[in-house]
C-alpha positions as CSV (number, residue, x, y, z in Angstrom):
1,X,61.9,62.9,122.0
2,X,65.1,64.3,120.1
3,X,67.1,61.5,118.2
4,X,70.9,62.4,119.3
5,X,73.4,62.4,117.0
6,X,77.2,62.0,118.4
7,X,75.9,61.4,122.4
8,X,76.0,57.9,123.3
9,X,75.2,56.9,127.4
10,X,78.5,54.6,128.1
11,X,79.6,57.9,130.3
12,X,82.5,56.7,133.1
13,X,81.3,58.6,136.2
14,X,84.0,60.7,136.3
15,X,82.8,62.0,132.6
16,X,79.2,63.8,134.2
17,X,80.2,64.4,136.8
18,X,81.5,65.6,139.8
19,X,82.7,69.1,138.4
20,X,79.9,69.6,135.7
21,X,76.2,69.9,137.0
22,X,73.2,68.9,134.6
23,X,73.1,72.1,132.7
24,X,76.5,71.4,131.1
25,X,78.4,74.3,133.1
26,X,81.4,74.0,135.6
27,X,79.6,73.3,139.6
28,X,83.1,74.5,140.4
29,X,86.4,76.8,139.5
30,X,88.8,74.0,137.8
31,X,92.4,75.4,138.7
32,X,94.3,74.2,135.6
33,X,92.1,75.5,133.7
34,X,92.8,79.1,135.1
35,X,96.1,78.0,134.8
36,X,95.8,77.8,130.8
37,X,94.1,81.0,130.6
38,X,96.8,82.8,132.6
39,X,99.3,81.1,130.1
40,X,97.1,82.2,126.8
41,X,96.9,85.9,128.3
42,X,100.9,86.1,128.2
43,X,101.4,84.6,125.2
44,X,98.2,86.7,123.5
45,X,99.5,90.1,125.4
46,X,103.1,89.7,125.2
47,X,105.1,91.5,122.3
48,X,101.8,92.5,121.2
49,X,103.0,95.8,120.3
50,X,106.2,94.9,119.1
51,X,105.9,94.6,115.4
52,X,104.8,97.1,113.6
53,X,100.8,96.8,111.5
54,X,100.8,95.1,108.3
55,X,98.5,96.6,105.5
56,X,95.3,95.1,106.1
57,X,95.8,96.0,110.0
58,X,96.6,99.5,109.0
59,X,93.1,99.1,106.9
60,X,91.5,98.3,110.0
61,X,92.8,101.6,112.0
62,X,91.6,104.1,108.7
63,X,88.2,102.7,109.3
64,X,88.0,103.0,112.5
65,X,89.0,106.5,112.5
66,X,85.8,107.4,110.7
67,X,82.9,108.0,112.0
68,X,80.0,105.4,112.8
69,X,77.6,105.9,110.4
70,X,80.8,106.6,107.8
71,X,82.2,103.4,108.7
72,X,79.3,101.4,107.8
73,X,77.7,102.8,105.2
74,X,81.2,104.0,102.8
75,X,84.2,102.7,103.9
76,X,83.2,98.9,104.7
77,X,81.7,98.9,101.2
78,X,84.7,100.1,99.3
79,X,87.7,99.3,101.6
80,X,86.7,96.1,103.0
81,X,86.1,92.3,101.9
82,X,84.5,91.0,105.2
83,X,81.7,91.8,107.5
84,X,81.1,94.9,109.9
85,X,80.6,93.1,114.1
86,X,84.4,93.5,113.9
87,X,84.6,96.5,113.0
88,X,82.0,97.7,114.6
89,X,83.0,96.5,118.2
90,X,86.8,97.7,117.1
91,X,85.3,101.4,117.0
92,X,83.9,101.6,120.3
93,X,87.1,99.9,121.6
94,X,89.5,102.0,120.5
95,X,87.8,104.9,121.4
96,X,88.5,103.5,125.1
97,X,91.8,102.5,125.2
98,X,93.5,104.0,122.6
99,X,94.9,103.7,119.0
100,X,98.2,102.3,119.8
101,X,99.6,99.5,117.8
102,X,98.9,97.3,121.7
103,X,95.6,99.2,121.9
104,X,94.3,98.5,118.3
105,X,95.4,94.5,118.5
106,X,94.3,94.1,122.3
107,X,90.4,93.3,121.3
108,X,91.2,90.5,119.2
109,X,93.6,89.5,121.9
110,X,90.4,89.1,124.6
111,X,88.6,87.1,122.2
112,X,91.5,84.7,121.9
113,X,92.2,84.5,126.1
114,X,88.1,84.1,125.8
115,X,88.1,81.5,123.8
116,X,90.4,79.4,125.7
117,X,87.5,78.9,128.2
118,X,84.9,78.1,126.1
119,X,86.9,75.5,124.3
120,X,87.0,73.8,127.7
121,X,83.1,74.3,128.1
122,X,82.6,72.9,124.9
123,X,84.2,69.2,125.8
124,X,82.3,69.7,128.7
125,X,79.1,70.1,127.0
126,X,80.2,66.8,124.5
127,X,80.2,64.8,127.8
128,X,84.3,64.6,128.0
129,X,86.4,64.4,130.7
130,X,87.8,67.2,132.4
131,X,91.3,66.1,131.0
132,X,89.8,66.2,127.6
133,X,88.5,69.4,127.9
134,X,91.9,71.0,129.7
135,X,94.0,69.2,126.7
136,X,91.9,71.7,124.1
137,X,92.0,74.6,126.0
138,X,95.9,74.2,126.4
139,X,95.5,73.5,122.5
140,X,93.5,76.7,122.0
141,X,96.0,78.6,124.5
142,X,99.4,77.6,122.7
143,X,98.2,76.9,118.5
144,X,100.4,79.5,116.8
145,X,97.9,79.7,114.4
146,X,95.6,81.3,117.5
147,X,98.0,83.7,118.9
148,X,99.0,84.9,115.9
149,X,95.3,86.1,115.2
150,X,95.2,87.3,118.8
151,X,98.1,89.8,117.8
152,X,96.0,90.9,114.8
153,X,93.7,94.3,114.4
154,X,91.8,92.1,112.4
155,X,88.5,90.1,112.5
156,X,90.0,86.2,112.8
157,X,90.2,86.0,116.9
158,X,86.4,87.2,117.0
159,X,85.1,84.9,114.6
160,X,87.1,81.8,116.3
161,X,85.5,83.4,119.6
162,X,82.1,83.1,118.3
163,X,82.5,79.6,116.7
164,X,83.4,78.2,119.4
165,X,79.8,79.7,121.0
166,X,78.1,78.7,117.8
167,X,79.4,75.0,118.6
168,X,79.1,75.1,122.5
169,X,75.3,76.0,121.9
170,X,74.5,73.6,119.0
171,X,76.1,70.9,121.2
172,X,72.9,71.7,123.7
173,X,70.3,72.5,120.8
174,X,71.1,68.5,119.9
175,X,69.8,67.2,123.6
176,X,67.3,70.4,123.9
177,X,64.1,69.3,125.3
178,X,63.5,73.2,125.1
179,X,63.5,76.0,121.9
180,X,66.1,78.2,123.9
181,X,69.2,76.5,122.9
182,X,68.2,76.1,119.0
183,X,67.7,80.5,119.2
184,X,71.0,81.2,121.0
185,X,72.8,78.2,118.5
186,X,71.6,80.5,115.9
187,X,72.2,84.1,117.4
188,X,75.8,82.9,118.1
189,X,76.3,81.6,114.4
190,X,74.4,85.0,113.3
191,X,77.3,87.1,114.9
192,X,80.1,84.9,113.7
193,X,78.5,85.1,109.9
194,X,78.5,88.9,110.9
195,X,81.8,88.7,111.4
196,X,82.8,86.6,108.3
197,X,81.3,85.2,105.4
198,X,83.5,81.9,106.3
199,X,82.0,81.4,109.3
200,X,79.8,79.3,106.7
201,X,81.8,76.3,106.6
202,X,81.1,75.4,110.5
203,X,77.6,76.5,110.4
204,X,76.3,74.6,107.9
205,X,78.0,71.8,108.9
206,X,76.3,72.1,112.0
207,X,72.6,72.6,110.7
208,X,73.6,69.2,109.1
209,X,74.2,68.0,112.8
210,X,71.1,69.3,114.2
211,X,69.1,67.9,111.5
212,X,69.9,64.9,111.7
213,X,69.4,64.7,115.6
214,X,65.5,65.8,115.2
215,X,62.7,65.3,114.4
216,X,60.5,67.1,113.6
217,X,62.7,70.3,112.2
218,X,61.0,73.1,113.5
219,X,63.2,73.8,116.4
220,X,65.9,74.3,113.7
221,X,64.0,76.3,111.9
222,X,63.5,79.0,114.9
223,X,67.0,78.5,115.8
224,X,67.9,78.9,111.6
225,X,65.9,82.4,111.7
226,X,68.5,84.7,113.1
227,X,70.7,82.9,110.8
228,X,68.3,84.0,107.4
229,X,67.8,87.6,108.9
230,X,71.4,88.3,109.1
231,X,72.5,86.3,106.0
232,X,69.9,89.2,103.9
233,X,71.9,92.2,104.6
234,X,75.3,90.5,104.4
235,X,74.0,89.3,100.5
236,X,74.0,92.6,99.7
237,X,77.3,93.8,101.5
238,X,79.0,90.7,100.0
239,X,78.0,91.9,96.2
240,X,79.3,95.4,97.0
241,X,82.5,93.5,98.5
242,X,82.9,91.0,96.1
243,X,85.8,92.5,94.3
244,X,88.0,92.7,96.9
245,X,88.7,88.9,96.5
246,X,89.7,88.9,93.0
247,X,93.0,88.1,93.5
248,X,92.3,84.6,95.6
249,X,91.6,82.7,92.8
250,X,94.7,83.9,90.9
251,X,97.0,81.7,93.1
252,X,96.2,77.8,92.7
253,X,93.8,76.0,94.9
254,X,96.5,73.3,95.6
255,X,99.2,76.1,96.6
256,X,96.4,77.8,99.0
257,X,95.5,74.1,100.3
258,X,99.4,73.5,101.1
259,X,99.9,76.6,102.8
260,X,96.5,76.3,104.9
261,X,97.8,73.1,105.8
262,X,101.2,74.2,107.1
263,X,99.6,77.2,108.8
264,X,97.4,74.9,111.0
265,X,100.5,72.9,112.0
266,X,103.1,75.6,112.3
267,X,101.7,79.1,112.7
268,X,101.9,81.9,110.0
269,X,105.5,82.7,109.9
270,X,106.8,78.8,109.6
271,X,110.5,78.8,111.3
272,X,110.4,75.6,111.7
273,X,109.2,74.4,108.2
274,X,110.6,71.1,107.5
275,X,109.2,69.9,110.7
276,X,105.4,69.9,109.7
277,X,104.9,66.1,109.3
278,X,106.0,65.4,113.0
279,X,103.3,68.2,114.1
280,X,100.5,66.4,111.7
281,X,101.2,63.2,113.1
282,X,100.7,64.4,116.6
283,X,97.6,66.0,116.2
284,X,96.3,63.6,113.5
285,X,97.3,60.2,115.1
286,X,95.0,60.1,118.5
287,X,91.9,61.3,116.3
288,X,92.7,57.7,114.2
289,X,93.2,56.0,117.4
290,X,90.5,57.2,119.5
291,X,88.1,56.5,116.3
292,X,89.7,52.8,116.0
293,X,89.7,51.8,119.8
294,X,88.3,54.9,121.5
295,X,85.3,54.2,124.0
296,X,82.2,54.7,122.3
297,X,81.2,57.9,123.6
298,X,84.8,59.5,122.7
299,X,84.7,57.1,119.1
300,X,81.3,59.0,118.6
301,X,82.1,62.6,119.9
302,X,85.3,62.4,117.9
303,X,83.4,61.1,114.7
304,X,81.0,64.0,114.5
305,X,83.5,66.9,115.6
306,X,85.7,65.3,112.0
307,X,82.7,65.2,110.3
308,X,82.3,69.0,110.6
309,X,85.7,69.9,110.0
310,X,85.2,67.4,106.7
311,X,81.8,68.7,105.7
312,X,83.3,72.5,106.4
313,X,86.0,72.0,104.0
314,X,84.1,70.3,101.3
315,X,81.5,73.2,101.1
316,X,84.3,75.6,100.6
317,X,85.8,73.1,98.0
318,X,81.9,73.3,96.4
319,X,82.2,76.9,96.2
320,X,85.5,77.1,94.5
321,X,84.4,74.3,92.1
322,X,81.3,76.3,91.2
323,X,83.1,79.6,90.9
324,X,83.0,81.4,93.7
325,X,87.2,80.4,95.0
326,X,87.9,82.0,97.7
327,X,89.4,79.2,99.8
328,X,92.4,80.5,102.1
329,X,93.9,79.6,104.9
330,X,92.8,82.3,107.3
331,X,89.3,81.7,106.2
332,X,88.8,78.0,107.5
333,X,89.9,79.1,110.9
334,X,86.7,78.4,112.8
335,X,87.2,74.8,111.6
336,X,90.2,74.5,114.2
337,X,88.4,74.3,117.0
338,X,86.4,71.3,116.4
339,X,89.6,69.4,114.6
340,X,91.3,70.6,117.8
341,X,88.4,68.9,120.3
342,X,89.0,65.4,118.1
343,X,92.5,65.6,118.8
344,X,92.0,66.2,122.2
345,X,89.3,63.5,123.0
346,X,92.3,61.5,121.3
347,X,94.9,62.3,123.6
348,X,93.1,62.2,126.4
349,X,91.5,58.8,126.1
350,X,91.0,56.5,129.0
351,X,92.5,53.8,127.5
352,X,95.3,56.5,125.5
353,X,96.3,56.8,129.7
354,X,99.7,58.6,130.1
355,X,101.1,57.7,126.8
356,X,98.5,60.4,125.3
357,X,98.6,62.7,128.1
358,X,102.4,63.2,127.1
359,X,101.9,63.4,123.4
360,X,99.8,66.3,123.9
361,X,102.0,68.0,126.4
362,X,105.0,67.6,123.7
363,X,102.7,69.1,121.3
364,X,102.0,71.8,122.9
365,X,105.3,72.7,123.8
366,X,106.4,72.3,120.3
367,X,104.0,75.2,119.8
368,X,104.6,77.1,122.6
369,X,108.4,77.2,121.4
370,X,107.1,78.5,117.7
371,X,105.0,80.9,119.4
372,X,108.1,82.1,121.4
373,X,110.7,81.8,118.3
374,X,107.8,84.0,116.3
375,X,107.9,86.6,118.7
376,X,111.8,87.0,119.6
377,X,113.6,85.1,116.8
378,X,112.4,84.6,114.0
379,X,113.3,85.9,111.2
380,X,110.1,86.3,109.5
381,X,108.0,89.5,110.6
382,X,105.7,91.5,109.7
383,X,107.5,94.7,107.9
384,X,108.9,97.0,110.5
385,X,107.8,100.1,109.1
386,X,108.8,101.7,112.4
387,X,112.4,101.2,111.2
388,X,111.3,102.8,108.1
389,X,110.5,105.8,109.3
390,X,113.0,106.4,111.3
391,X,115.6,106.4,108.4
392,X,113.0,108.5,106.6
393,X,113.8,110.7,109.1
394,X,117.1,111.3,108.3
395,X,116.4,112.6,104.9
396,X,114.8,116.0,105.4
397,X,112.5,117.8,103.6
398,X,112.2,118.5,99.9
399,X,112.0,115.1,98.5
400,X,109.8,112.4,97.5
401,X,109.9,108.7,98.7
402,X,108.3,105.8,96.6
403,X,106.8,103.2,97.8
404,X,104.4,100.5,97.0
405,X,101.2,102.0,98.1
406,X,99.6,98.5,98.2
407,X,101.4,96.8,101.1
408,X,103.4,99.8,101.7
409,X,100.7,101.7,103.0
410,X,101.4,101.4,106.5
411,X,104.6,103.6,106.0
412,X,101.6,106.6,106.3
413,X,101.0,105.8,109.9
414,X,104.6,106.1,111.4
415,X,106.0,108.5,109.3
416,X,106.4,111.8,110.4
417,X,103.5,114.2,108.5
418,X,103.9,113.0,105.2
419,X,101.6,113.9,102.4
420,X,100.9,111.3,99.5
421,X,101.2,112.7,95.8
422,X,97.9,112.5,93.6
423,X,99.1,110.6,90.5
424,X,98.3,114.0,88.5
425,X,100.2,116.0,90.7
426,X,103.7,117.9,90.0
427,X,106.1,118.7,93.2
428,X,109.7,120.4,92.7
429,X,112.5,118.2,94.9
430,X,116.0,117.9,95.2
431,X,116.0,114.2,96.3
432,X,114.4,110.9,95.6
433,X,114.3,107.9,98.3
434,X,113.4,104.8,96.3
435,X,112.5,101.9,98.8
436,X,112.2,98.1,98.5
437,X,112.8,94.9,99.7
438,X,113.8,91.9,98.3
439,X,113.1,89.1,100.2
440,X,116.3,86.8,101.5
441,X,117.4,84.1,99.7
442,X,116.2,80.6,99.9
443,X,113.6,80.9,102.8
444,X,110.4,79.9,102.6
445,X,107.5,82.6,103.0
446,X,104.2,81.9,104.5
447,X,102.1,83.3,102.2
448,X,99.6,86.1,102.3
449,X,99.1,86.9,106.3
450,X,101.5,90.0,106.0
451,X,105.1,89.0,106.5
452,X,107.5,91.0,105.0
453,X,108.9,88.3,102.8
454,X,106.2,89.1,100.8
455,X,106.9,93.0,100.6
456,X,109.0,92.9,97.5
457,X,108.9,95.3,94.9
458,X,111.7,97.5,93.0
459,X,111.2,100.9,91.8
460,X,113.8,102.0,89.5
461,X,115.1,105.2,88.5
462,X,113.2,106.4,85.1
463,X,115.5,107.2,82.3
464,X,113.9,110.3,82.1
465,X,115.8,111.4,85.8
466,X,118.5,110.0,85.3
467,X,120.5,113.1,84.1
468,X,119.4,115.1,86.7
469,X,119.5,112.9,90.0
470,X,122.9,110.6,91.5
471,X,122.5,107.8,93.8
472,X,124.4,109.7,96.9
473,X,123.5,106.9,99.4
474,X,122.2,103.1,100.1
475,X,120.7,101.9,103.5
476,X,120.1,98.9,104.4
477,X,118.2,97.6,107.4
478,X,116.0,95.0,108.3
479,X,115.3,93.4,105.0
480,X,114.9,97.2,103.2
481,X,116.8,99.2,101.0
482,X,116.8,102.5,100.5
483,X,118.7,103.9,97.1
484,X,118.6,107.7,98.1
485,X,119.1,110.0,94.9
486,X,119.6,114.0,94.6
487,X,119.9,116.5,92.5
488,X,121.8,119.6,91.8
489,X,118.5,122.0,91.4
490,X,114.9,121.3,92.4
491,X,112.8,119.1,89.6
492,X,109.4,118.6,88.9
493,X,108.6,114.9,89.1
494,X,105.2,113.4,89.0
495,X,104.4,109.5,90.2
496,X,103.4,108.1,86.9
497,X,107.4,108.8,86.1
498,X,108.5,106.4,89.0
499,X,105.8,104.1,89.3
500,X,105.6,101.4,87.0
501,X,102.7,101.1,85.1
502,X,100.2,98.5,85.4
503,X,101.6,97.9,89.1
504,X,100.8,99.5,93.0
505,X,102.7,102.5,93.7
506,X,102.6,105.3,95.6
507,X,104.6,108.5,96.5
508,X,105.4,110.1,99.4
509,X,106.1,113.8,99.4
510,X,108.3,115.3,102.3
511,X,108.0,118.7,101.8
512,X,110.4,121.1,103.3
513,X,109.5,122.5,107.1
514,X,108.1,119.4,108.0
């Protein structure tokens, strides 16, 4: 007989049942919960076209226009830091319903509205009250930190998607009678390890879990072996990838912990900065109090969902301490889910009654509103590269435009046929657009997750044109500027004049007839 870990048998009758039969799913359709998945579909589909991609996006789009085979065996390897079910599943969609900005986002927006519903099953599975489990699906539904990854062409909503299966599934392996529940526990975690290296930090945690809960281990072992077969290949991959996160570990650890931290509590962009500590204390205060007076089952459920959000975030604190940094934000987000299930069992407490019932509510309109200001107000965006173009546009033929070809990349996909210049290459032009953007003073940026505070670079005019080109014009829109030079006779310039050396940076030839 399993040893459970977590599951105590002090279950109010309301708490088993009626609306959950004895094989941990729904007996029947709970309206609000349909309720919060309606809400989570608007907020995941709406605007989701309306900015334009950020450079990793734009990443995602160039491999998914190869081919298959391509994909997987070249560009992943050499283009890519993370593993290929994303991508994968992103080439198939896209090839349905298009390679719009919408289109190319809208997968990672299902697994978002998906996951909503399997948070709920999840508290279900724990043994929680159907208030507990509708509190963390509206938490899934509304966390701007969740719809912001929703409205991403990148691999975040997926592997949030599949955590959330990992943990509904090791939740049953830890009362399994049976070996089914240990194999699907581990060909959930499989896919969400194929879908990021970080999906590590709830995993183990949750071996841990099921360890402890039996005895003997060989259940966990079968349900581990998915695990091991996957984790071979994705060694390898991970060697070939490794370089691509150089650059983590040049930013501190306390600096990356800070912004991980606000990210949680705020969503990427941040408008509302200063107000963090009144969004920590809401979602950190009923996890204290259910712990301190909580019933036992919710004391215990609570306990163990900390304790792999704890354990999670110390084996990524190992890693860095070892060598291998590459904490960031982004990375821990399959540890939301279970720090959001804590705070749920919290607020919705028997004895937290309607006190906690509102404290969640307040929360999650907080969020809601931050999802809302994100969307229509905010100042912080991703670059609009759309506006880019279209002054591009203006500026006709028979010049060159630099730009860093780092973040600045995504200027490719909406400008109008333009062809990037080889650094060895010479073209003949008349004009030079020199672009950058400086970000605005004294607002805070949320770091690395593509806003356009962080585009900022300036390209200046080398001494060497100087003589020959005039600055005839300066544009300025949404954050950008545009110094537009020109010259009375065509002159052969090549990038390693304009770019800096030692930094990005690209060129952009327009020829004429374009």
């Amino acid at each position: 007989m399993a040893h459970v870990v977590g599951v105590t048998e002090d279950a109010a009758p309301d708490e088993l049942a009626p609306g959950r039969a004895a094989h941990g799913l729904p007996d029947r359709i709970d309206v609000a919960l349909l309720g919060v998945i309606v809400l989570a579909a608007f907020l995941r589909f709406w605007r989701i076209g309306a900015q334009s991609l950020w450079f990793d996006e734009y990443l995602t789009t160039v491999d998914v226009s190869h081919g298959l085979g391509r994909m997987l065996f070249t560009t992943l390897g050499h283009v890519e830091g993370t593993p290929p079910l994303y991508y994968v599943l992103e080439w198939g969609w896209v090839r349905v319903v298009g390679h719009g900005d919408a289109a190319v986002r809208s997968l990672s927006a299902v697994f978002g509205i998906a996951t909503v519903p399997m948070a709920y099953l999840v508290a279900r599975r724990l043994h929680q009250s159907a208030r507990v489990a509708r509190i963390v699906a509206l938490l899934v539904a509304v966390s701007p930190l969740f719809v912001w990854f929703s409205q991403e062409a990148r691999s975040y909503a997926l592997l949030v998607f599949l955590a959330s299966v990992s943990l509904y599934f090791c939740a049953r392996a830890v009362e399994a009678e049976t070996d089914t529940d240990f194999l699907l526990w581990g060909l959930a975690s499989a896919a969400a390890l194929a879908t990021h290296y970080f999906a590590a930090v709830l995993i183990v945690p949750e071996a841990v879990w099921l360890l402890l809960a039996h005895r003997p281990w060989r259940r966990v072992a079968l349900g581990a072996l998915p695990i091991v077969v996957a984790a071979v290949p994705l060694l390898v991959l991970a060697e070939v990838q490794s370089k691509k996160h150089n650059w983590i570990a040049d930013w501190p650890l306390s600096q990356r912990l800070a912004e991980t931290g606000r990210q949680l509590l705020l969503g990427i962009p941040e408008p509302l900065d200063h107000w963090w500590p009144l969004v920590a204390a809401l979602l950190v205060a009923p996890i204290v109090l259910v712990v301190w007076r909580g019933r036992p089952r919710e004391r215990s459920t609570a306990l163990v969902m900390s304790a792999l959000v704890v354990g999670g975030l110390v084996l990524a604190l190992l890693l860095a301490a070892i060598g291998t940094d590459l904490v960031l934000g982004r990375y821990l987000i399959a540890l939301v889910l279970p720090l959001f299930l804590a705070a749920a069992i919290g607020f919705g407490a028997r004895r937290a009654g309607w006190v906690g019932v509102a404290a969640a509510l307040a929360l999650c309109a907080l969020w809601t509103g931050l999802v809302v200001d994100s969307a229509t107000g905010s100042t912080l965006h991703k670059p609009d590269w759309r506006a880019v173009s279209k002054v591009l546009a203006t500026g006709g033929g028979d010049r060159v435009v630099v730009v860093d070809d780092y973040l600045g990349q995504p200027l490719l996909r909406y400008a109008h046929h333009p062809d990037v210049v080889a650094r060895n290459k010479t073209v003949r032009v008349r004009r030079i657009d020199l672009l950058y953007h400086v970000p605005p003073p004294k607002q805070r940026c949320g770091r690395w997750s593509g806003l356009a505070c962080e585009v900022f670079f300036f390209p200046l005019l080398p001494k060497s044109l100087q003589p020959h080109f005039l600055l005839v014009a300066k544009i300025e829109f949404d954050g950008f500027t545009l110094n537009r030079y020109a010259a009375a006779q065509p002159v052969p310039v090549r990038p390693r004049q304009l770019l800096s050396k030692g930094r990005f940076g690209g060129m952009v030839y327009f020829p004429n007839g374009r």
